[in-house]
C-alpha positions as CSV (number, residue, x, y, z in Angstrom):
1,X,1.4,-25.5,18.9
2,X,0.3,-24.0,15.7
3,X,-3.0,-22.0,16.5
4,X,-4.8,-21.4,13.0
5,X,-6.5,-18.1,14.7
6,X,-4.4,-16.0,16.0
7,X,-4.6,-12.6,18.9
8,X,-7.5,-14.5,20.5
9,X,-7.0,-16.4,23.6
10,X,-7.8,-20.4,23.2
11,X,-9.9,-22.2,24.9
12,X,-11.7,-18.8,26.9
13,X,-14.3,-16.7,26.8
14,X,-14.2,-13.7,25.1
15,X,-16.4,-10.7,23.3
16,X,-15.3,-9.7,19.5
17,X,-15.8,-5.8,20.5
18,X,-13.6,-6.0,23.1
19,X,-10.6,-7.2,21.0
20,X,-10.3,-4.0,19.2
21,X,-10.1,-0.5,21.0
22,X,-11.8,3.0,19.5
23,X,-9.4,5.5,19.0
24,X,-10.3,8.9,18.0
25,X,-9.6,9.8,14.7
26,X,-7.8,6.2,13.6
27,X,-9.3,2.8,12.4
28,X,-7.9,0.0,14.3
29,X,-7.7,-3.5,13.0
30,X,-6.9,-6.8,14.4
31,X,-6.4,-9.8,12.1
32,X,-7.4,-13.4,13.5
33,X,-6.5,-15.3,10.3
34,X,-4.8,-14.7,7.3
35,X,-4.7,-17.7,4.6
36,X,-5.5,-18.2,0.8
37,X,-8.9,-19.6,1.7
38,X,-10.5,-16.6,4.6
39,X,-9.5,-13.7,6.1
40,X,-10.6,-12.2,9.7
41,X,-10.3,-9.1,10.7
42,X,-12.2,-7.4,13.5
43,X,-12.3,-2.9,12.7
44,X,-13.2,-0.3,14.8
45,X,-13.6,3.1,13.1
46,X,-13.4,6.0,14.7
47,X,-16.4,8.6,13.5
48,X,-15.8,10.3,9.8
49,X,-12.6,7.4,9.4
50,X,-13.2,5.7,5.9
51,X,-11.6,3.6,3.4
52,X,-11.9,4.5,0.2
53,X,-13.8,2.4,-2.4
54,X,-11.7,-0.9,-3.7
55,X,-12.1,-3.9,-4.8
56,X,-11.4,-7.4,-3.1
57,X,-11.1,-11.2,-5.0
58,X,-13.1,-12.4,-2.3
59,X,-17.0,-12.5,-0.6
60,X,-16.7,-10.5,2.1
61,X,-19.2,-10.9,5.3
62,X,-19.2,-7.9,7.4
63,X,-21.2,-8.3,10.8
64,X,-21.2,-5.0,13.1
65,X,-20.7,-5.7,16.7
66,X,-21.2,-1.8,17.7
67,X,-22.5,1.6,16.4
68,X,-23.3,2.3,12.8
69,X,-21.6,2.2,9.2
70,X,-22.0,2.8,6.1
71,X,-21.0,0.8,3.3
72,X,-21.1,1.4,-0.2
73,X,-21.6,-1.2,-2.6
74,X,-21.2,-1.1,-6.3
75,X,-22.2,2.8,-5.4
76,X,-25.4,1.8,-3.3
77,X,-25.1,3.2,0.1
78,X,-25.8,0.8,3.0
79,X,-26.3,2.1,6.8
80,X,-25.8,-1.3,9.3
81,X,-26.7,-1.0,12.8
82,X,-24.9,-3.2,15.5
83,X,-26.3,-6.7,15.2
84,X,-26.7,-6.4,11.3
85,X,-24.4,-7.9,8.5
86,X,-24.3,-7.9,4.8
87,X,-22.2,-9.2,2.3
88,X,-20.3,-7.1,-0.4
89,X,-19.5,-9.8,-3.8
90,X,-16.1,-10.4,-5.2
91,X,-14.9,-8.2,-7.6
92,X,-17.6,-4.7,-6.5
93,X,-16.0,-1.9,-6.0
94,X,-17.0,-0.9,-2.0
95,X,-16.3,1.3,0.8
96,X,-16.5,1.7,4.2
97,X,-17.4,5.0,6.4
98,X,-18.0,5.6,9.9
99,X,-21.2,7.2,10.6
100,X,-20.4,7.0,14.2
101,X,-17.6,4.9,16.3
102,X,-18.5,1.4,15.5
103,X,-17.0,-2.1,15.0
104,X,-17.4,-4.6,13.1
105,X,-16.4,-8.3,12.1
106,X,-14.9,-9.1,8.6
107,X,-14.6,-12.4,7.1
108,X,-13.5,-12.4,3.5
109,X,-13.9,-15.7,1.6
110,X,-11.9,-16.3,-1.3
């Protein structure tokens, strides 16, 4: 069979933080698909871990499962609490930095 998600488990229940584990002083990423249309990738940041501010061809959705981030957007600063989400446009320079350990859910749509 050819799964379109992929490094989930079909057909049982599961929790998005738990696919990803915090490590101290890394970001961890799991991707669960990869194709010209979407891209998603669950993160978990570890406290002070960043990426640096770049640019993406696509919408991205970011939904945080745990802690707190912040992302900057088009150099406007944005702090999201677990159960919050926002959406950084195509084409803006952004950033990500972890304000504490947290995790998040993103789903780029191009």
């Amino acid at each position: 069979m050819n799964n379109k998600l992929k490094n989930v488990e079909h057909e049982e229940i599961f929790k998005f933080v738990d696919l990803v584990e915090q490590k101290d002083g890394q970001i961890v990423s799991k991707t669960l698909a990869q194709n010209k249309a979407v891209s998603v990738t669950v993160f978990a940041f570890s406290k002070g871990e960043e990426i640096s501010t770049h640019e993406s061809d696509g919408d991205a959705l970011v939904n945080v499962i745990e802690g707190r981030g912040k992302f900057t957007i088009d150099g406007k600063e944005y702090i999201l609490n677990a159960g919050e989400s926002i959406v950084m446009p195509a084409r803006k320079p952004h950033a990500v930095y972890g304000e504490e350990n947290f995790k998040f859910i993103l789903t780029v749509i191009f």
